[in-house]
PAZAPA-4460 file (N, C-alpha, C; in steps of 0.05 Angstrom, whole numbers, plus 32768, in hexadecimal, padded with zeros to 4 digits):
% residues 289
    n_x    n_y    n_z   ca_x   ca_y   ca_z    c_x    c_y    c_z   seq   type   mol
   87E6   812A   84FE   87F1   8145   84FA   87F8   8151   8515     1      X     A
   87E6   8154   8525   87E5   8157   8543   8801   8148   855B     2      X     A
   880C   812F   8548   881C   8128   8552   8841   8130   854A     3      X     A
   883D   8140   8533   885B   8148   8524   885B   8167   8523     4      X     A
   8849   8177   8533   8847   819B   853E   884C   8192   8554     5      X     A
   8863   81A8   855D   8868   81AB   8574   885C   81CE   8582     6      X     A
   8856   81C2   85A2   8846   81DC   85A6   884F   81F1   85B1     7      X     A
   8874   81EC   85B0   8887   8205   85B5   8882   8218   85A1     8      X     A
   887B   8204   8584   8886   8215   856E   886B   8225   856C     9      X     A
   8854   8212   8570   8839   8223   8567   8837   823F   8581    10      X     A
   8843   8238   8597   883F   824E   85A6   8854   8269   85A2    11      X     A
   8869   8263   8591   8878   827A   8597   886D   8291   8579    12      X     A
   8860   8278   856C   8857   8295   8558   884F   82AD   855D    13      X     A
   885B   82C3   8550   8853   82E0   8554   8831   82DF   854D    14      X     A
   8823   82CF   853D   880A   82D0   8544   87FA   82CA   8556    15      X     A
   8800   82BA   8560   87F7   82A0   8578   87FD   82B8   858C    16      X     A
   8812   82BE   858F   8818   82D3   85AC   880A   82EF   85A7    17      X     A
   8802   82F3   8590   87EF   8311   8592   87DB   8305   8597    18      X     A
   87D2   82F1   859C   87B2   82E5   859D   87AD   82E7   85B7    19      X     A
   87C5   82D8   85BF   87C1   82CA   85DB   87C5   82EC   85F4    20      X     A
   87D8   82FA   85F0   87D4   8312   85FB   87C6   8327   85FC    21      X     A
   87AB   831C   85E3   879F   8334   85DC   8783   832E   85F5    22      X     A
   8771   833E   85FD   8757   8342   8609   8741   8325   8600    23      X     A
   8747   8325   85EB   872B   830E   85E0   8736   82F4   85E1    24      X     A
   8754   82F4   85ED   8769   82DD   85E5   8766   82C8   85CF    25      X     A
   8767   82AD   85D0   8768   829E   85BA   875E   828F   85C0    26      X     A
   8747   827A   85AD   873A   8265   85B1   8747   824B   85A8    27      X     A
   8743   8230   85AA   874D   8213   859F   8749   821A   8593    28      X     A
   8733   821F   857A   8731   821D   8560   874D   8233   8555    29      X     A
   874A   824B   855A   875B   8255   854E   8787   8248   8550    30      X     A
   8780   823D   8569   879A   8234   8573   87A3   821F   8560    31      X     A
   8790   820F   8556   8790   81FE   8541   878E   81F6   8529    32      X     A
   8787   8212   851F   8787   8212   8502   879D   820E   84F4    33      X     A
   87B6   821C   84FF   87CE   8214   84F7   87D6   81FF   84F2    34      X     A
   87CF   81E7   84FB   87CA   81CE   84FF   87B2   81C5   84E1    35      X     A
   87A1   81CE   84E6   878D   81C5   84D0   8790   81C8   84B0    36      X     A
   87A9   81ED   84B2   87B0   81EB   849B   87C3   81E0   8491    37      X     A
   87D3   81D9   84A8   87EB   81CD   84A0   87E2   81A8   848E    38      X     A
   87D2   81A1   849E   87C5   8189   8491   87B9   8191   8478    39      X     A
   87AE   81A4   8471   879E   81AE   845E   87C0   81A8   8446    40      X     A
   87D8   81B2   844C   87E9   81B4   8436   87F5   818B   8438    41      X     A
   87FA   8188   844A   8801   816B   8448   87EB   815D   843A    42      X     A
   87D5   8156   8437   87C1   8150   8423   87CB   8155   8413    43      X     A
   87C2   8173   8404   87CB   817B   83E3   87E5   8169   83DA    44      X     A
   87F7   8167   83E8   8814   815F   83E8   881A   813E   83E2    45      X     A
   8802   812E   83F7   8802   8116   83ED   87EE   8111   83D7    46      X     A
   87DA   8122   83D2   87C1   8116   83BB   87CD   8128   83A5    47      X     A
   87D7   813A   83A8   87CE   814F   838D   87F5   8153   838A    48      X     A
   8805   814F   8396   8825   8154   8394   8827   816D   8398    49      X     A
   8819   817E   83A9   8820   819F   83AD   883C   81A0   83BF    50      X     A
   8847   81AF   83B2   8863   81BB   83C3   8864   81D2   83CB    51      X     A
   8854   81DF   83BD   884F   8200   83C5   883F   8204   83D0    52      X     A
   8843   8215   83EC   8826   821F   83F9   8826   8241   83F2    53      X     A
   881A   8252   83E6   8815   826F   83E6   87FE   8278   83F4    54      X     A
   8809   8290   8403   87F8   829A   8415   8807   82B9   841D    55      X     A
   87EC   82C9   8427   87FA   82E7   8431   880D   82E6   8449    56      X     A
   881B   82F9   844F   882E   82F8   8467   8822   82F3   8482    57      X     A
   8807   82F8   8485   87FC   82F7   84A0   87F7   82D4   84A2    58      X     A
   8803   82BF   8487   87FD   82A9   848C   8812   829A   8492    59      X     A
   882F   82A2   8491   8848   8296   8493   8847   8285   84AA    60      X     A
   883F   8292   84BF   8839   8274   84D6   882D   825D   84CB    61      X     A
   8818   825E   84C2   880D   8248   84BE   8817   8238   84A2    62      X     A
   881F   8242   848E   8832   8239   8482   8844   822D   848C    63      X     A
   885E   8238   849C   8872   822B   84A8   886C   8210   84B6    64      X     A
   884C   8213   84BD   8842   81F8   84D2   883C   81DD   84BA    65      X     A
   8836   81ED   849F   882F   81D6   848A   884C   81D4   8481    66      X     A
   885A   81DC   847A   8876   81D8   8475   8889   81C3   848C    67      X     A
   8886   81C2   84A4   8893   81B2   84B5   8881   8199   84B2    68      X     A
   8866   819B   84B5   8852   8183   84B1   885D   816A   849A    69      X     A
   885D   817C   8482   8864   8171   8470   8883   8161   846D    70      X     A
   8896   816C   8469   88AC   8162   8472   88B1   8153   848A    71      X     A
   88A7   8150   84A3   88AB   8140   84B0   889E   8120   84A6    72      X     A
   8884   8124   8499   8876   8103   8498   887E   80FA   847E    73      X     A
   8888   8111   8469   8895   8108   8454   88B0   8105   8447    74      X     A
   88BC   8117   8454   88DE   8117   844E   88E3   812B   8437    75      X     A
   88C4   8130   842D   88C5   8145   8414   88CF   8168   8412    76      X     A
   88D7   8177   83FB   88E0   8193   840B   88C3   819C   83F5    77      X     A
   88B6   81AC   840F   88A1   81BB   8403   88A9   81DC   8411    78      X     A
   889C   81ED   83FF   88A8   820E   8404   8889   8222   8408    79      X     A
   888F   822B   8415   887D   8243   8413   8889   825C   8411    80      X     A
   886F   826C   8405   8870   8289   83F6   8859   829A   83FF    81      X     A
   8863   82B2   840B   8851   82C4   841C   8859   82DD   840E    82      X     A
   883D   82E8   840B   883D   8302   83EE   8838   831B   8406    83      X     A
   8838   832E   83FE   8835   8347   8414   881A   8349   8416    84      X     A
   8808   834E   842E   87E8   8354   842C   87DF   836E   841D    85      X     A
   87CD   8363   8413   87C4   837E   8401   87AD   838D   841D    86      X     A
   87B1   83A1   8426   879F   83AC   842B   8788   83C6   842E    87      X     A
   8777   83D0   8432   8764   83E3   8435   8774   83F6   842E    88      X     A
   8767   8412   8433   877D   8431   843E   8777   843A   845F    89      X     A
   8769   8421   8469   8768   8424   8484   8779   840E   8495    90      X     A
   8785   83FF   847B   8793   83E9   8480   878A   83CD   848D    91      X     A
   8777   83C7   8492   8761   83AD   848C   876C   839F   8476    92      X     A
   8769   8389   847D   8770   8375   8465   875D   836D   8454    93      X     A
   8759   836C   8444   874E   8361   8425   874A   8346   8424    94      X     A
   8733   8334   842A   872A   8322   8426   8714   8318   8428    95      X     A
   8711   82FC   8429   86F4   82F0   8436   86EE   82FC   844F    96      X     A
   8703   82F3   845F   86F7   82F4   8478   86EE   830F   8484    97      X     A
   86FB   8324   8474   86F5   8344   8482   86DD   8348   846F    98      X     A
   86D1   8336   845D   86B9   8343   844D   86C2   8351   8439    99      X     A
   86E2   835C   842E   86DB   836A   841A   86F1   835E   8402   100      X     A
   86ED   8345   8408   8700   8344   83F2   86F7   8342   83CD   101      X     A
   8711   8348   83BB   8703   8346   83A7   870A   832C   8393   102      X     A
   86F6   8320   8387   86F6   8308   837C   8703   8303   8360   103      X     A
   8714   82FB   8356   871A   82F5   8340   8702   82E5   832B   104      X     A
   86ED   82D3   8338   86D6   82CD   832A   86C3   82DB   8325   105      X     A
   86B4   82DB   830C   86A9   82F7   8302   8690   82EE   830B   106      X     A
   8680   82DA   831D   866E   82D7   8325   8669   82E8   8340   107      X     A
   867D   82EB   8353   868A   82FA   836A   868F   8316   8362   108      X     A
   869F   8319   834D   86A4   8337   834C   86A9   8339   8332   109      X     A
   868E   8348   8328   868E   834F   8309   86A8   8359   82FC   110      X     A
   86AF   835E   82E4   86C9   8367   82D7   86BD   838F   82DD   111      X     A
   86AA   838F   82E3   869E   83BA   82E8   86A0   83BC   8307   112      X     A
   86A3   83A8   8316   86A8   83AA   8334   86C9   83A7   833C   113      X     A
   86D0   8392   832F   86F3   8396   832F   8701   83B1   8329   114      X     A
   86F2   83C1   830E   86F6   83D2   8300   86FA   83EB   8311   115      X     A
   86E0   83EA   831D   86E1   8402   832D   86E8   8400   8346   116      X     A
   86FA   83E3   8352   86FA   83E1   8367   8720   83F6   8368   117      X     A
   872E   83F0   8351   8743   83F9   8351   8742   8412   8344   118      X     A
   8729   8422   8339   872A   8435   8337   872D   8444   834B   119      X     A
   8721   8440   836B   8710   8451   8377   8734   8455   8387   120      X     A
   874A   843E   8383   875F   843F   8390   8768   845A   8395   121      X     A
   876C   8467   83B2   8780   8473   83B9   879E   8485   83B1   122      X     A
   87A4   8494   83AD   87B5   84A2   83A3   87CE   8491   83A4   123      X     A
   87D7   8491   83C5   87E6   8488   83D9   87EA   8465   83CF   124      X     A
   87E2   845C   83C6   87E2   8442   83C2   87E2   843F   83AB   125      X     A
   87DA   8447   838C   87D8   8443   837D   87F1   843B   836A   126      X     A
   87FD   8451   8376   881E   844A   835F   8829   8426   836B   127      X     A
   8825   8420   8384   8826   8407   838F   881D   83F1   8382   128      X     A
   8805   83F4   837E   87F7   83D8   836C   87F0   83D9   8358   129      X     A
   87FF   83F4   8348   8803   83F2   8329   8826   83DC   8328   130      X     A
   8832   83E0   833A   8848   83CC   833D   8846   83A9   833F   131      X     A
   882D   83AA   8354   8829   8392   835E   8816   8386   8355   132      X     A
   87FD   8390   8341   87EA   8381   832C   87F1   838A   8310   133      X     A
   880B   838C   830B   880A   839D   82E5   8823   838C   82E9   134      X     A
   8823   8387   82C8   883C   837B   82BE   884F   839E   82A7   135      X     A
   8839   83B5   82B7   884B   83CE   82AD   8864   83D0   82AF   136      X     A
   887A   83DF   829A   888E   83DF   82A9   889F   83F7   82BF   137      X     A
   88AE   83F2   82CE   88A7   8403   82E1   88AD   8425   82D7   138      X     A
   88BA   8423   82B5   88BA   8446   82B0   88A4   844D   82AF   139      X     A
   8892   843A   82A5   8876   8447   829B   8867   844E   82B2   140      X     A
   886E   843B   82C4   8858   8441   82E2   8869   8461   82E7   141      X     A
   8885   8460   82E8   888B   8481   82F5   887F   849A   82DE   142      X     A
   887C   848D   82C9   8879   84AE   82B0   884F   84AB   82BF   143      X     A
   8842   8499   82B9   8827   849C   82C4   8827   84A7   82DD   144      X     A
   8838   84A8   82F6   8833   84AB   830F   883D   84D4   8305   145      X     A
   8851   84D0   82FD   8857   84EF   82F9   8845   84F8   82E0   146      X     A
   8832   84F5   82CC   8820   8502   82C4   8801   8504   82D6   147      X     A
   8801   84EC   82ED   87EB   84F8   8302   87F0   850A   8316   148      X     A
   880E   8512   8313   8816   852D   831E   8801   854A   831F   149      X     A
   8811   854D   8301   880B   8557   82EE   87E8   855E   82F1   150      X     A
   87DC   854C   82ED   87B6   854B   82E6   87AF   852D   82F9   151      X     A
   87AC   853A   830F   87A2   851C   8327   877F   851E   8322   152      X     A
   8778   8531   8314   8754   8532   8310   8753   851F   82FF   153      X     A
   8768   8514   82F3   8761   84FD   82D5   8761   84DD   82DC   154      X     A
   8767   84DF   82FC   8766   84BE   8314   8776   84AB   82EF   155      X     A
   8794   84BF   82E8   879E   84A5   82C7   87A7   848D   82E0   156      X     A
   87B3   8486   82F6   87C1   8475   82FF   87A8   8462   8304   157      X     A
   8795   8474   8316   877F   8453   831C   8773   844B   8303   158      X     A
   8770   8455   82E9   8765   8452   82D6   8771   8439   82C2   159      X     A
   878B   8440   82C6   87A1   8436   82BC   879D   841B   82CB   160      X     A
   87A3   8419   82E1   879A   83F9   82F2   878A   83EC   82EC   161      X     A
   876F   83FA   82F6   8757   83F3   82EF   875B   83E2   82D4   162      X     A
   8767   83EA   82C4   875F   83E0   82A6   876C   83CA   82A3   163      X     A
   878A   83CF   82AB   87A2   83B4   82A9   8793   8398   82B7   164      X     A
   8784   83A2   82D7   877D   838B   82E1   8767   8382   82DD   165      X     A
   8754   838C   82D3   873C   8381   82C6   873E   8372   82A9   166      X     A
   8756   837F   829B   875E   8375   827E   876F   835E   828E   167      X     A
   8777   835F   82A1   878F   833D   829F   8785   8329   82AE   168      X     A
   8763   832F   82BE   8757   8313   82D2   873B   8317   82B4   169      X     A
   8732   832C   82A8   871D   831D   8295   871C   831F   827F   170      X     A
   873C   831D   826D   8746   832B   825B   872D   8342   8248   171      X     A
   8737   8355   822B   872D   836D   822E   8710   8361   822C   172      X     A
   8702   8357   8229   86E7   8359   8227   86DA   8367   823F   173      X     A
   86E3   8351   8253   86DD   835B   826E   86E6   837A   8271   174      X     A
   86F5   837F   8266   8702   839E   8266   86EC   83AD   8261   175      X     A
   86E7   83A2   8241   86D4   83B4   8237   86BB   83BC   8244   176      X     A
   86B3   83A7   824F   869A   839C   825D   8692   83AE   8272   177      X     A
   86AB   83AE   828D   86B4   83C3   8294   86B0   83E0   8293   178      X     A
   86C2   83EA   827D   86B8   8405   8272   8695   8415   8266   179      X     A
   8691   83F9   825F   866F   83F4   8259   865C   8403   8274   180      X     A
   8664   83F7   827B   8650   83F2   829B   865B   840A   82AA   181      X     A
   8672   841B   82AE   8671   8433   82B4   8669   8443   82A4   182      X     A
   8670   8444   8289   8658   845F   827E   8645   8457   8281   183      X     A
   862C   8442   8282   860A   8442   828C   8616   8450   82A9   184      X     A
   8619   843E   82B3   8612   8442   82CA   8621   8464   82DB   185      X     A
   863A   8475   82D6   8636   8484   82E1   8643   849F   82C9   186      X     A
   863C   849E   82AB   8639   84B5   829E   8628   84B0   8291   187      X     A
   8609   849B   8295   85F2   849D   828D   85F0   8496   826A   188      X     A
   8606   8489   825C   860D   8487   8245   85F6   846C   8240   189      X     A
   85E0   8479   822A   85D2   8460   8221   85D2   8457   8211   190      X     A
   85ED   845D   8203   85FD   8449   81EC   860E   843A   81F6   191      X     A
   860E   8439   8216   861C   8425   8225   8604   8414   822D   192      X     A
   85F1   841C   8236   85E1   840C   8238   85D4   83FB   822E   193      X     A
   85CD   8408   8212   85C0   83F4   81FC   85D7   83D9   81F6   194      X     A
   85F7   83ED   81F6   8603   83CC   81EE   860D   83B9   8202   195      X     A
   85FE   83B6   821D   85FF   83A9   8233   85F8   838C   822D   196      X     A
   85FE   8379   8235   85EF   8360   8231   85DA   8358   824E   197      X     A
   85CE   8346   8249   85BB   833C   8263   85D3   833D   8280   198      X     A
   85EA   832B   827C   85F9   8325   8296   8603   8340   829D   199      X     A
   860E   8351   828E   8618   8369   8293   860A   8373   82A1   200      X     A
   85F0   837A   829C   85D7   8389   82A7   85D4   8383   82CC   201      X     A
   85D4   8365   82CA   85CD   8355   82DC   85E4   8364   82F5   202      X     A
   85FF   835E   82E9   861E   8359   82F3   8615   837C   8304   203      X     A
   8612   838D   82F6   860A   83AD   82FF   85FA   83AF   830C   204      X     A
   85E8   83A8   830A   85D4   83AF   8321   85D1   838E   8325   205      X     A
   85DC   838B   8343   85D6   836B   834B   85C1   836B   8354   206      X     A
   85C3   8381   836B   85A4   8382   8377   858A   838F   836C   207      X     A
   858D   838F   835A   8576   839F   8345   8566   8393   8342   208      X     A
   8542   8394   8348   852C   8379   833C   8532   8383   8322   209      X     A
   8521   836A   8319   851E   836D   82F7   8503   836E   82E5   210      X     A
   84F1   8371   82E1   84D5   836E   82D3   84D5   8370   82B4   211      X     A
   84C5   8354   82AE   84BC   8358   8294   84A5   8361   828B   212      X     A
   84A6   8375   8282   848C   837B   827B   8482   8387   825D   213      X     A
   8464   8386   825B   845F   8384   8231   8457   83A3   8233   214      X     A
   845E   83B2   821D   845A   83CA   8219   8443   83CC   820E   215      X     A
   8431   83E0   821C   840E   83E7   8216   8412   83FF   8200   216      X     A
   83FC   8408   81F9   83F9   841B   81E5   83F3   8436   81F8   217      X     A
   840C   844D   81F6   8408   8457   8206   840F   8454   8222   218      X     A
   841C   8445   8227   842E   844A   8246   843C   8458   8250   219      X     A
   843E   8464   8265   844B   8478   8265   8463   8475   8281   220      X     A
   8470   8480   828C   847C   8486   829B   8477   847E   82B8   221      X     A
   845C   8486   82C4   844B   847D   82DE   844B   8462   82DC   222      X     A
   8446   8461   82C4   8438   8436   82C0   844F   842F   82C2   223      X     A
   8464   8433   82B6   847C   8422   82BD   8484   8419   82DD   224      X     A
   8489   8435   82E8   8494   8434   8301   847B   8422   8312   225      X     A
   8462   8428   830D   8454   8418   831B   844E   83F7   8315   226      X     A
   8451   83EE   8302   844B   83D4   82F5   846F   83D2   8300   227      X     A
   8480   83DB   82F7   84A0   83CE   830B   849D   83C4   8325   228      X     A
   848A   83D2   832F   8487   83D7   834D   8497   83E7   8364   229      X     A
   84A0   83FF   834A   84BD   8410   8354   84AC   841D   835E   230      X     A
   8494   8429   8366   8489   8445   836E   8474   8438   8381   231      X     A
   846B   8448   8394   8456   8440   83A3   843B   8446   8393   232      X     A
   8422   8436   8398   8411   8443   838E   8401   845B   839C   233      X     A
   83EB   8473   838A   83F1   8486   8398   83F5   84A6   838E   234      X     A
   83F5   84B2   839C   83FC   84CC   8394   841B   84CB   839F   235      X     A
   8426   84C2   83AB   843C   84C3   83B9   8452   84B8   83A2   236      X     A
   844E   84A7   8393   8450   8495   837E   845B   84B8   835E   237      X     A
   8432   84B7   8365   843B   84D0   834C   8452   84E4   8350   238      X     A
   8450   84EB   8370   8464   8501   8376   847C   84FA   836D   239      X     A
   848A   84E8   8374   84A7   84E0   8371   84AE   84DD   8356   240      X     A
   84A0   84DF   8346   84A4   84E2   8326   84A5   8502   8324   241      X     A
   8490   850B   8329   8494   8532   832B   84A6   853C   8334   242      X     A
   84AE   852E   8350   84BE   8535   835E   84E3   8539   8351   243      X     A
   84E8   852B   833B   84FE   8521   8330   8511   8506   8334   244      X     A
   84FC   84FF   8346   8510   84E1   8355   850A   84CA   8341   245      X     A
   8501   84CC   832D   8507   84B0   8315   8515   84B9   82FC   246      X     A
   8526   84A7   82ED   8538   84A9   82DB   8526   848C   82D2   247      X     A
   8532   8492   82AC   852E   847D   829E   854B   847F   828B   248      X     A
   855A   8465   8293   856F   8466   827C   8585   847A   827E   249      X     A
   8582   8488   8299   8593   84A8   829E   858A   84B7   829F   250      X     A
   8572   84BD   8297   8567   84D5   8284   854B   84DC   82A6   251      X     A
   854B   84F5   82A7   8531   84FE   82BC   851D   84F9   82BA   252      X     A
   850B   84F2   82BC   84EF   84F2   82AF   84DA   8502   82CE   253      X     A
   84CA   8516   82C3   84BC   8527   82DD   84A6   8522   82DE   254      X     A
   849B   851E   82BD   8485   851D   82B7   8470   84FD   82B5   255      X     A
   8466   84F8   82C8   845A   84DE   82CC   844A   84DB   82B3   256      X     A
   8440   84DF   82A9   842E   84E1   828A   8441   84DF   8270   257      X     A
   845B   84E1   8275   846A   84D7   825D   8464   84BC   8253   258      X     A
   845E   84C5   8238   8463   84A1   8229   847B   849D   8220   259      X     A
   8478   8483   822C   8493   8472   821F   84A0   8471   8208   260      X     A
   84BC   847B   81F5   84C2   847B   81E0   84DA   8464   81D5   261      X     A
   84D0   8458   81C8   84E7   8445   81C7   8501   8454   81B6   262      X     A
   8515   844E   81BA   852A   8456   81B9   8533   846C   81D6   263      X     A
   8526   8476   81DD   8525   848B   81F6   8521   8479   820E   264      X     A
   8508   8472   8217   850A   8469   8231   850E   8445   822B   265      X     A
   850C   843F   8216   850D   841D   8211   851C   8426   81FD   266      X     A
   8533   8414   8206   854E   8410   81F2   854F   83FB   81DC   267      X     A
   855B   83FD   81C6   8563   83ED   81B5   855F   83D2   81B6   268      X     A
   856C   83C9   81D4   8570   83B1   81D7   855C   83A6   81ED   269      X     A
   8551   83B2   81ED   852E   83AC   81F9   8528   83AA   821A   270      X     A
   853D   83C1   821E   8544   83C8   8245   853A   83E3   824B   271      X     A
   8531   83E0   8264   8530   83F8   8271   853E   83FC   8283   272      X     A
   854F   8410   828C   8555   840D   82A5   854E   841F   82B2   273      X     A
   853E   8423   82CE   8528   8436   82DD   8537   8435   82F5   274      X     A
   853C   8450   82F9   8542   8456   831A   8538   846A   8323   275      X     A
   852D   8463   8344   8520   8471   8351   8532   847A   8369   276      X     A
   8532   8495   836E   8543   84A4   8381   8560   8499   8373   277      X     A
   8575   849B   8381   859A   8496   837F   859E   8480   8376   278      X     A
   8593   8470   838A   85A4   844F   8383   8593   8439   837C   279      X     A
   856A   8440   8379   8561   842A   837C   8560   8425   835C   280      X     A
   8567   8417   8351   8565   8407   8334   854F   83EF   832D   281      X     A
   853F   83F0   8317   8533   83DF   8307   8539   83D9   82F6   282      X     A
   853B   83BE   82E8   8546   83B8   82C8   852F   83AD   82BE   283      X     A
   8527   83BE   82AB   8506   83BA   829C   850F   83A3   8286   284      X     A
   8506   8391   827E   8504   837C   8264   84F0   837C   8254   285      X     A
   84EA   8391   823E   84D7   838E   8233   84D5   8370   8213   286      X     A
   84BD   836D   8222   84AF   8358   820D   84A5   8357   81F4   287      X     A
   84AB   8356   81E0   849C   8358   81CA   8499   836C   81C0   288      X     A
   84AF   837D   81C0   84AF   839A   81B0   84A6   8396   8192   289      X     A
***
């Protein structure tokens, strides 16, 4: 490969020359990636018959380097296709490497994390990637953008996204799924909760422990948070229940001496969900109701 790149061409790239002028300049490795990917497409090309390389615009160099690669050792016409970068509202790019990219696999990024990732979209941007992720057509994108005129408190355009692109990477289930997991989780709805399944639960609170535990005669409120291991033990423990800093299921609970009611604090479907202060979450599994 090393022998059919020429190093006029790798040096005059507009990338290569912001590197090389910048303070931290440029390392071999990076000097040669262009090179590595370009091999990366001549492979596909001889094992797999790829003709197409796709990639964002910040990759067209290195494309162009797998595109000459290729045609020189094969005589073949292979093409590349560079899409516009999607980025931030601080303008950061969207991917692996900056940490924030978002995953089309629902193991990576739930169908309630996608959901809300294009809810949370930007004013300024939104009418944009209702163009560039919707198969809408473009009257409908202008009558939606001019009724969020109208009522911008009703976020119809990110809503509107939100839904198209979560309905077209996990068709509607995932939609539904989606909509599920924002009423629990932020209008406290525990008819969203009860019809949650295990993964759902999981997918919502990733970092959430979990405990199983068997319901005593008479348990109350304290025992929970302390058998979870959500409370310190303690008077400090009791306080933070008085205090108002635990929820069961949405709901306040002040009183550490509450007993447990099923249907109220143990749901239907045999969950609790316990949070202490804002963000810390427990997902209770009761046993043998």
């Amino acid at each position: 490969a090393g022998g059919r790149l020429r190093m006029g061409t790798l040096l005059s790239r507009q990338s290569c020359q912001a590197r090389l002028r910048s303070a931290e300049g440029m390392s071999l490795a990076e000097f040669l990636y262009p090179a590595l990917q370009a091999y990366d497409f001549f492979h596909l090309h001889r094992h797999h018959g790829c003709r197409i390389q796709l990639g964002g615009a910040d990759q067209m160099g290195n494309i162009m380097s797998g595109y000459e690669l290729v045609t020189k050792m094969t005589g073949t016409d292979v093409f590349g296709i560079t899409v516009p970068l999607i980025t931030s509202t601080t303008g950061d790019k969207l991917g692996k490497t900056a940490g924030n990219a978002v995953w089309l696999n629902r193991d990576k990024t739930s169908p309630f994390e996608l959901y809300q990732f294009f809810v949370r979209q930007q004013d300024n941007i939104v009418e944009k990637y209702l163009k560039l992720f919707t198969f809408l057509p473009l009257e409908e994108i202008d009558h939606i953008m001019e009724m969020h005129a109208k009522e911008p408190e009703k976020w119809g355009p990110q809503k509107r996204l939100a839904a198209e692109v979560t309905k077209l990477v996990h068709g509607r289930e995932g939609l539904e799924s989606a909509k599920r997991c924002t009423k629990a989780l932020y209008y406290s709805s525990m008819e969203a909760l009860e019809a949650m399944s295990d993964q759902e639960l999981q997918e919502l609170f990733r970092q959430a422990p979990s405990a199983e535990l068997m319901l005593e005669p008479g348990m109350n409120v304290l025992d929970l948070c302390r058998k979870a291991n959500a409370i310190p033990d303690g008077p400090s423990g009791y306080q933070k229940i008085t205090d108002g800093g635990v929820s069961i299921n949405g709901i306040r609970v002040t009183d550490p001496e509450t007993v447990l009611i099923l249907g109220q604090h143990i749901l239907k479907n045999g969950v609790s969900l316990l949070r202490i202060g804002k963000k810390n979450y427990y997902i209770i599994k009761w046993l043998q109701l």
